[in-house]
N, C-alpha and C positions, 0 to 999 in steps of 0.2 A: 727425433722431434720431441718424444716424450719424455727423455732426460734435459732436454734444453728447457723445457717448459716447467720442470720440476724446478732447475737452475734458478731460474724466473723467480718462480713463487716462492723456495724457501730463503735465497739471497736476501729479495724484497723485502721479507717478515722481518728476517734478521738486522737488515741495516734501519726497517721503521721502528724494531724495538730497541735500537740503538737512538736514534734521536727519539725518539719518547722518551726512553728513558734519563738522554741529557734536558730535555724538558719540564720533567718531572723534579729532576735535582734543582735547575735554576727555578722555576717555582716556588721550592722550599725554602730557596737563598732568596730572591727577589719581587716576590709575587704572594708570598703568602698570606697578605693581607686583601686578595682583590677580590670581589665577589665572585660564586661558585660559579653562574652564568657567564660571566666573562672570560673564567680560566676553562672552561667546557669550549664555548666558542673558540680559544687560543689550539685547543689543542686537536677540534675540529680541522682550521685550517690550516695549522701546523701540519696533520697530516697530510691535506691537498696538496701541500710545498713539498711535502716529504716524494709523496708520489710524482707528483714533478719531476723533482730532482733526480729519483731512483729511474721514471723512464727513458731520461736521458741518457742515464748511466749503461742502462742495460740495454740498448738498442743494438749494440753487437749480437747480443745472447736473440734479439728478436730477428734481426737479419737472416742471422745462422740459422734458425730456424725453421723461417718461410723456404729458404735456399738449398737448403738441404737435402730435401727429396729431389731435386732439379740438379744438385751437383754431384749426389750418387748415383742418379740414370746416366749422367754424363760420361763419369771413368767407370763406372763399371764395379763391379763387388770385388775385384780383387784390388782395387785400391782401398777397400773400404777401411781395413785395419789403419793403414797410413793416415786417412784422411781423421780420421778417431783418435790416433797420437798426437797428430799438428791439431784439432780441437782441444784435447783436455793440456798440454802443453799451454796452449796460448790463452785457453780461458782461465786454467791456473793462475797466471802471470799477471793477469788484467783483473783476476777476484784478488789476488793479494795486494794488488797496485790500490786498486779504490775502497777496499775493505780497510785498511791501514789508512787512508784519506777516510776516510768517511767516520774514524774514530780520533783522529787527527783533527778535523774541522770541529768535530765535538767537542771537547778542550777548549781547542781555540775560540769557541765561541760564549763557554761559559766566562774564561777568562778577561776576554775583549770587552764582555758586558760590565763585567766586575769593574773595569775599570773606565771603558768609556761611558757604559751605561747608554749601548748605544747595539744594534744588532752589527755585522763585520762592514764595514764601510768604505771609503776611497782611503782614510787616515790610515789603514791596513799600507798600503804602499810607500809610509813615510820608511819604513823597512829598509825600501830598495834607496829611495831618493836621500832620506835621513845618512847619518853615520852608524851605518851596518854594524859595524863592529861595537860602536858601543849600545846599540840595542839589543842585540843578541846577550853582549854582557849581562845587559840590567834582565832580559827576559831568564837567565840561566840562572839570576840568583836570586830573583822573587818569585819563581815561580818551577815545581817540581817538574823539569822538561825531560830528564832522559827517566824519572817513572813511567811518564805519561807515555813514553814513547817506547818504551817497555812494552807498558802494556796493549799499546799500540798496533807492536810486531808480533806481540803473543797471538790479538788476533786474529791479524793477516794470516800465521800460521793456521790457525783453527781453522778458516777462510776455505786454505788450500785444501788441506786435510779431507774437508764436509764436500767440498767439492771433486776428490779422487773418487770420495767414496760413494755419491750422487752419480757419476760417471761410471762405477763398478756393478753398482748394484742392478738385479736381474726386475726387470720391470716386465709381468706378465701380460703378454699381448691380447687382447679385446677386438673382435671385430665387430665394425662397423662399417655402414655403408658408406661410399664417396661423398653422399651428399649431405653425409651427418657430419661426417668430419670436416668436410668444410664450412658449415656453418659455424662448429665452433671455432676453429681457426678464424676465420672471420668474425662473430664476436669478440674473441679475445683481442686481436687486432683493432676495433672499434674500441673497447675500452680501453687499453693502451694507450692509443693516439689519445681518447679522451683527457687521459691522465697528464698526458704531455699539454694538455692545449692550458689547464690549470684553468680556465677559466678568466678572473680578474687580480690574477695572482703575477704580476705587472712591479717592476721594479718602481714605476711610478704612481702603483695606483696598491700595493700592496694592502695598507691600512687600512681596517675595518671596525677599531674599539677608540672611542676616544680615551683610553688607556693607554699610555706610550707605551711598559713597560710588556702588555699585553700583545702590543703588535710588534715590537721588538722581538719577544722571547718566541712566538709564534712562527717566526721565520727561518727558514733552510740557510745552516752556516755553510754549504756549498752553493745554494742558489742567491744566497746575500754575498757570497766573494764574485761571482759571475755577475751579478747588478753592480758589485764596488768598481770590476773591470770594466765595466763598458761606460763606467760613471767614469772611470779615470783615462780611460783614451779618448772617446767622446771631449771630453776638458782641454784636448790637445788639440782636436779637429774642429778649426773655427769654419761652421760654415757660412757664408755671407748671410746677410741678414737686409730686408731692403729697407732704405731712407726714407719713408714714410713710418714705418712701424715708431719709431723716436717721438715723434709729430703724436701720434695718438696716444701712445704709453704717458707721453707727459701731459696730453692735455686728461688723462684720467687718473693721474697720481699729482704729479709737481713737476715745475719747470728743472732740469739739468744747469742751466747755470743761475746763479744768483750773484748777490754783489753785495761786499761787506760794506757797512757806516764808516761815514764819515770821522776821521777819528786824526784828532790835531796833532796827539801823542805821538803817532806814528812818528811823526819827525825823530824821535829820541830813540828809536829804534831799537829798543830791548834784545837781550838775547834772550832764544826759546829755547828752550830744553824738553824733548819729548821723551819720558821714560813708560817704556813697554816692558811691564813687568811678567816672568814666567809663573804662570798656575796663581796668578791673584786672584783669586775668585775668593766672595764675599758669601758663598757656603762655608765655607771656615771660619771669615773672621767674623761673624755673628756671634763667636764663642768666645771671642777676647774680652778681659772684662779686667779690672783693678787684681784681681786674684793670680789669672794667669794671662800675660800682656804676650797676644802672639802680634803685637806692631811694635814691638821696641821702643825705638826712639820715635818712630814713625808716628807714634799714640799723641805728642804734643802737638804736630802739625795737623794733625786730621781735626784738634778741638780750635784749632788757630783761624786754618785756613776755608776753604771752600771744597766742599766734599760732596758729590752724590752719590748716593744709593742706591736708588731705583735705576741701575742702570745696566746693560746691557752691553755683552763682547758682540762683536760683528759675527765672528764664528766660534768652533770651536776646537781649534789649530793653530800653535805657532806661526809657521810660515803665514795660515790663510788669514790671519786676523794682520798681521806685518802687511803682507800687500794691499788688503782692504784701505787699512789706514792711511799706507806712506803712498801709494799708488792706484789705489781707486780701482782694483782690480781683482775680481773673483774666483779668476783661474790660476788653481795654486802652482799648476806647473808649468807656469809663462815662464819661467826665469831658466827654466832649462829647457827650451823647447827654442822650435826656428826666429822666435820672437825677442829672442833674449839680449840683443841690442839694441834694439827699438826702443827709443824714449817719447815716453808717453807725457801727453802735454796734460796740465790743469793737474800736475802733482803738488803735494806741498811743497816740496825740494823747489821743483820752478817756479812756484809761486812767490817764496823768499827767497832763490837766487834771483830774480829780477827782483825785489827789492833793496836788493843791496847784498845779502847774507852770504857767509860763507859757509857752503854744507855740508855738515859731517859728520858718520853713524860710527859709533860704537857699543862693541859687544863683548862680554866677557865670553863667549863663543868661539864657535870656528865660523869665519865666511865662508868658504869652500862650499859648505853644507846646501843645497839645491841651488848653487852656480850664486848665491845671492850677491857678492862682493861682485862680479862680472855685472849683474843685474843693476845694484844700484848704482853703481861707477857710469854705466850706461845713461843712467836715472838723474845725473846731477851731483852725486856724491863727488867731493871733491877732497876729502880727507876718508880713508876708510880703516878701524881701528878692530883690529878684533884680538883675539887670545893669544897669538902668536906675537904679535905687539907687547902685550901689557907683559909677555913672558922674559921677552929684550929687557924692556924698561924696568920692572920692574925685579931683583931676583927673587925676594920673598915670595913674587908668587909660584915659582916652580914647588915650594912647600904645601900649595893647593890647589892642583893639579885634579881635575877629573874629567870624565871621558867626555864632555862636551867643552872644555874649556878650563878658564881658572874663575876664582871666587870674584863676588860680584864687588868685593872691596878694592880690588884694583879698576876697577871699571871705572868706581864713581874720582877714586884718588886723581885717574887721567883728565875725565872732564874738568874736578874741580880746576885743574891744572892750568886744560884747554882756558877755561873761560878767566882764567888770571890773567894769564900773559897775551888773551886777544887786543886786538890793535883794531879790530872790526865788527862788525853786529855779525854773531853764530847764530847759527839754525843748528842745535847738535839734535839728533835722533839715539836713540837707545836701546836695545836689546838685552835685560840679564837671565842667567840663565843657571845660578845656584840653586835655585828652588825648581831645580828638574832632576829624578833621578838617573844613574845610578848617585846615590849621597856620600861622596868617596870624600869627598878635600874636606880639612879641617877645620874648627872652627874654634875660637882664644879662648871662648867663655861658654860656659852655657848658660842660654837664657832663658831657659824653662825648668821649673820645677816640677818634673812627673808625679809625682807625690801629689800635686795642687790639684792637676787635672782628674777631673769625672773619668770614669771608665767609660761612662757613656759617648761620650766625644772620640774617646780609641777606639772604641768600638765601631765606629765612625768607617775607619778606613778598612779596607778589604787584608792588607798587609802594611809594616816598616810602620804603622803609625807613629811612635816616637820620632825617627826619620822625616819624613813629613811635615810633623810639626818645628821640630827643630831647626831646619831649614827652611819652613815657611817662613819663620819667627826672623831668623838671621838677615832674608834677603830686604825682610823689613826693616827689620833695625840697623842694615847697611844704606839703606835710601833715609831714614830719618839721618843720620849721623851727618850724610853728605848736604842736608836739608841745613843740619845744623848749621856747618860749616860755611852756607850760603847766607844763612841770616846775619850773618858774625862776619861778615867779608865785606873789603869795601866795595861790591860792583852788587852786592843786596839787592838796591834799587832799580838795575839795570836791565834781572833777568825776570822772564817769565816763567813760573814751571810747569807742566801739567803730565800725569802718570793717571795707569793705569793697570791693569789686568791682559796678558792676551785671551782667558779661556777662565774657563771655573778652574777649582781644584779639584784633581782627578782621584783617581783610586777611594771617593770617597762616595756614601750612599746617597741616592735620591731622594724622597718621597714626594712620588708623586701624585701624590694627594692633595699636597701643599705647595710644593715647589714649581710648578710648570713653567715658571718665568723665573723665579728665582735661582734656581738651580744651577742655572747660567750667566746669571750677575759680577757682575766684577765691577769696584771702586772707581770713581774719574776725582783724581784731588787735584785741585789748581791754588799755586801758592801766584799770588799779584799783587806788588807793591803797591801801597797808598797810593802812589802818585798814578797809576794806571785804571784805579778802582772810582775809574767817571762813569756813573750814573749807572752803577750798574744794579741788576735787579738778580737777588738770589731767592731761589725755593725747595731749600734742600731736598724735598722730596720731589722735586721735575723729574718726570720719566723721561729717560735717554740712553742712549748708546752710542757706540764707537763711530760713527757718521757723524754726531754732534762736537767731538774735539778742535777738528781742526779746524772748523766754523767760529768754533767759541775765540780759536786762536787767532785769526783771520781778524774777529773783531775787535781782541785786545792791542795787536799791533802793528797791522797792518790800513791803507784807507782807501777805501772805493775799490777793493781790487773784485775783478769775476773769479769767480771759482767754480769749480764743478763738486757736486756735493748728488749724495741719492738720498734727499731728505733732510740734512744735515740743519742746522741753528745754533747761533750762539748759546748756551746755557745762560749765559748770564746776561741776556735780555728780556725783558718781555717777552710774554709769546705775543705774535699778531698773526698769526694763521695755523685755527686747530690741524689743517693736513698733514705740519711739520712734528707737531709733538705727539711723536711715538718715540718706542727705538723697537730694534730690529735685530734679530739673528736670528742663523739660517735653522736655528731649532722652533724659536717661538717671535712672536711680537707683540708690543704692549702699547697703548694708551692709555688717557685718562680714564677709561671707561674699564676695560679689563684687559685679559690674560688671552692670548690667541695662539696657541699650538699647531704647528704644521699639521697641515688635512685632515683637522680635528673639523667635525662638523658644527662645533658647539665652542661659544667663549665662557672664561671662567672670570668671576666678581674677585675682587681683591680683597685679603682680612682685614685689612685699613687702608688707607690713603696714604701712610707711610711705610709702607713695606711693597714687597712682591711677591709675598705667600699669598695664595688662594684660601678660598675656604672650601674651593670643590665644588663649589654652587655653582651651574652651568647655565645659560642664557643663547637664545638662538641669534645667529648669525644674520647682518645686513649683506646685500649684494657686494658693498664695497669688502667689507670685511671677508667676505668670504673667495674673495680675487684678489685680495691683495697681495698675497705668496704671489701668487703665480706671476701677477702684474709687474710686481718690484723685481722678483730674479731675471722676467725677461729687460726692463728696463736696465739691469747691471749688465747684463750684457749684450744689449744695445752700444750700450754708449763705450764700453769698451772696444768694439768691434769698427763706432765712430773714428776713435784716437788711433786705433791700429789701421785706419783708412782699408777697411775691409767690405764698406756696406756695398749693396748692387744699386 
């Protein structure tokens, strides 16, 4: 009992000064600026998670323990030797199993942050769902994996080793009475379970600093993979939800359907073009300027057309911002799940196939990648184009070829194509997918001068910065060029376009001091012909997000139709009801008033009225403001569980 107890406690010591110590590193990488009090606090309940974590781990070593004296009177002292070899045997096996994990999730968690800027989450499972093979590619060449894993197995070794020799060593016997020893046996026991109950240390109630970065870093990267797990099968398991809960969500947020204006135009029926840009995010291009232009061509449309700023992705995920959008739908793994035939009504797809449109998505991508080509074909797609297409059509692009696809210049060459030789009003959709790494296919020109650029801006990214920017740079100047080619053609007048961001740009720093809303921003640019631009009302700086596109879309070309939206408005109306003008994602939300950070107790003031940087200046929270997380995510999926006719 007295070596299993010892197991206990030196293990414990060992694996908390093992994440202390990875919390101490990201501190120095991510944190080093927070006040002393907030990182004391951090590393306060970092511990608590720690001890969490570690009593779950060891509840074998505590079993074995209590059991022990009961399973020695049982065979007898001459099995005792045996029962001593199948002990140190099998706890050998299980201290190098979790000891090697438990230096393994360390890594992974400094790295995950580095790039998500986020502690390990559900996006951890794009792994399985994503294309495997070319994650693991990009994970093996930005980041030192068979060091880390070196050092990993070194270890596990030490692990085994500390523990033959915990198991060999002569522990001199102490008597005491029965009824001493059991009290501390029971102690021990009481505080254990304590350890395990963690208190408010709650996948859903974790945060405790209105410091993101604080309650990120403070969290167990094996108790945050066991919250991403039950966050991502949870996502699968729709439980009914009753038909009244709809009725009050929207009499305390907004009505689920609305109806676009009246709009004569409509008759002329435009083609729409929606492009859903990879890693747009508007943390980067803050930094483009006359010196070093990372929009390309893209730079004369942005000063032409209609452009916001202040605006907001829905999430912060490929897939999860694409379903938001095109399907109204917040569970990223509907499209492979028992649900993945099922078409979902009051999508945009059905909205312009019943008005005429022909619908059709293209990607410089793979479809395969989480069932989506099955999903949207399901959804109303009636034309579906991805990488394996433009690879036929096109042979130049086999010359730019990388692990998700080909470049994003064949992408737009097909649509330009599509919308020549239509004979019908298109609804096309878009996904590109150049400015994702690994950054392998080639590019004719370069159009950045590293020389121009501030170190301070490289210094920016965690890794590849040149990378990064370079391909930032391209996937823009490949959407300007095609922009070009639109003004210059004779169906100009015919199309509508509107683009976007799916997520920030990643691998790139926060501060959260400033950035709480911004951080997460991504462009909405709407190019609309003279002849469609009736009455309309622009306020560059309108606060919005990825709900308000296909509203705004709704109202350029479509008339009187319902829709289902979760907040959504035209941009380029007037506002006529403050409830609408926010925007939303699942990290923060913004009105005209401030800056609201999930389960932050406190909103933050804006540095002007034209930006989405804070100044840090904090302000207490109204009843509404302070429900309205919770409010809005259950109403998203409400009304998703309405369409999949699931309610009681």
């Amino acid at each position: 009992m007295r070596k299993i107890f010892t197991q206990i406690c030196v293990f414990a010591f060992l694996f908390l000064l093992v994440f202390s110590i990875m919390r101490l590193f990201m501190t120095y990488h991510f944190a080093s600026n927070e006040a002393y009090s907030e990182l004391a606090k951090m590393f306060f309940v970092g511990f608590r998670m720690d001890l969490k974590t570690l009593g779950y781990l060891f509840l074998p070593f505590l079993l074995a323990m209590l059991f022990y004296p009961l399973l020695k009177s049982v065979v007898g002292g001459g099995q005792h030797s045996l029962i001593l070899k199948i002990y140190t045997f099998a706890s050998s096996l299980y201290l190098a199993v979790i000891s090697f994990l438990c230096l393994v999730f360390a890594f992974i968690n400094f790295y995950y942050y580095e790039m998500y800027k986020n502690k390990i989450d559900i996006f951890i499972f794009g792994l399985k769902d994503d294309d495997t093979a070319a994650l693991f590619s990009i994970i093996f060449k930005d980041y030192p994996v068979l060091t880390l894993s070196a050092l990993a197995l070194i270890f596990s070794i030490f692990c085994v080793f500390l523990n033959l020799a915990i198991l060999k060593v002569k522990i001199k016997k102490i008597s005491l009475k029965t009824r001493t020893i059991f009290l501390l046996n029971l102690c021990f026991v009481l505080l254990y379970f304590a350890s395990l109950r963690g208190h408010n240390l709650r996948y859903d109630y974790y945060e405790f600093s209105p410091s993101k970065v604080i309650n990120e870093l403070c969290t167990n990267p094996i108790l945050a993979f066991y919250w991403a797990l039950k966050s991502y099968n949870k996502s699968l398991d729709l439980k009914p939800l009753p038909k009244e809960q709809g009725e009050i969500l929207q009499a305390q947020l907004f009505p689920l359907l609305q109806k676009s204006a009246k709009n004569d135009l409509a008759e002329l029926k435009p083609h729409i073009y929606f492009n859903l840009m990879e890693s747009f995010g508007l943390n980067v291009l803050e930094f483009s300027d006359e010196k070093y232009n990372l929009l390309g061509h893209l730079e004369k449309h942005f000063k032409e057309d209609f452009v916001f700023k202040r605006f907001l992705s829905s999430t912060n995920g490929t897939l999860d911002s694409t379903m938001n959008l095109l399907f109204i739908n917040p569970i990223r793994g509907l499209s492979t799940s028992k649900f993945s035939r099922i078409k979902l009504a009051f999508t945009p797809l059905e909205l312009y196939k019943q008005a005429g449109y022909k619908i059709i998505f293209v990607t410089s991508g793979k479809g395969v990648l989480y069932n989506f080509k099955e999903f949207a074909e399901a959804n109303g797609v009636e034309l579906f184009i991805d990488a394996n297409t433009l690879l036929q059509e096109y042979p130049k692009a086999k010359e730019k070829i990388h692990r998700y696809g080909v470049a994003d210049e064949f992408m737009y060459e097909k649509i330009f194509e599509l919308l020549k030789e239509a004979k019908e009003p298109l609804f096309i959709m878009s996904l590109s997918v150049s400015n994702h790494p690994p950054f392998e296919h080639k590019i004719d020109e370069e159009l950045l001068d590293f020389n121009e650029i501030p170190q301070n801006l490289l210094d920016k990214f965690s890794n590849n910065a040149k990378d990064y920017l370079r391909y930032y740079t391209y996937a823009n100047d490949e959407f300007g060029k095609f922009l070009d080619k639109i003004k210059t053609s004779a169906f100009k007048d015919k199309i509508i376009i509107a683009a976007t961001g799916d997520h920030r740009t990643r691998n790139f720093s926060i501060d959260f001091e400033s950035q709480k809303a911004f951080a997460y921003s991504v462009p909405f640019y709407l190019y609309v012909p003279k002849i469609f631009q009736k009455e309309l009302y622009y306020d560059k700086n309108r606060i919005g997000s990825h709900k308000d596109i296909f509203p705004t879309l709704y109202d350029l070309s479509l008339s009187e139709v319902e829709f289902l939206s979760l907040g959504g408005r035209s941009m380029l109306k007037p506002p006529t009801d403050s409830k609408f003008e926010f925007g939303f994602n699942t990290e923060v939300f913004i009105d005209e008033k401030g800056i609201y950070p999930k389960n932050s107790p406190q909103g933050y003031f804006y540095e002007n009225n034209a930006t989405l940087k804070d100044n840090n200046e904090a302000f207490e929270l109204d009843s509404t403001h302070q429900n309205f997380f919770k409010l809005y995510e259950e109403l998203n999926l409400w009304q998703l569980e309405w369409r999949l006719n699931l309610l009681d």
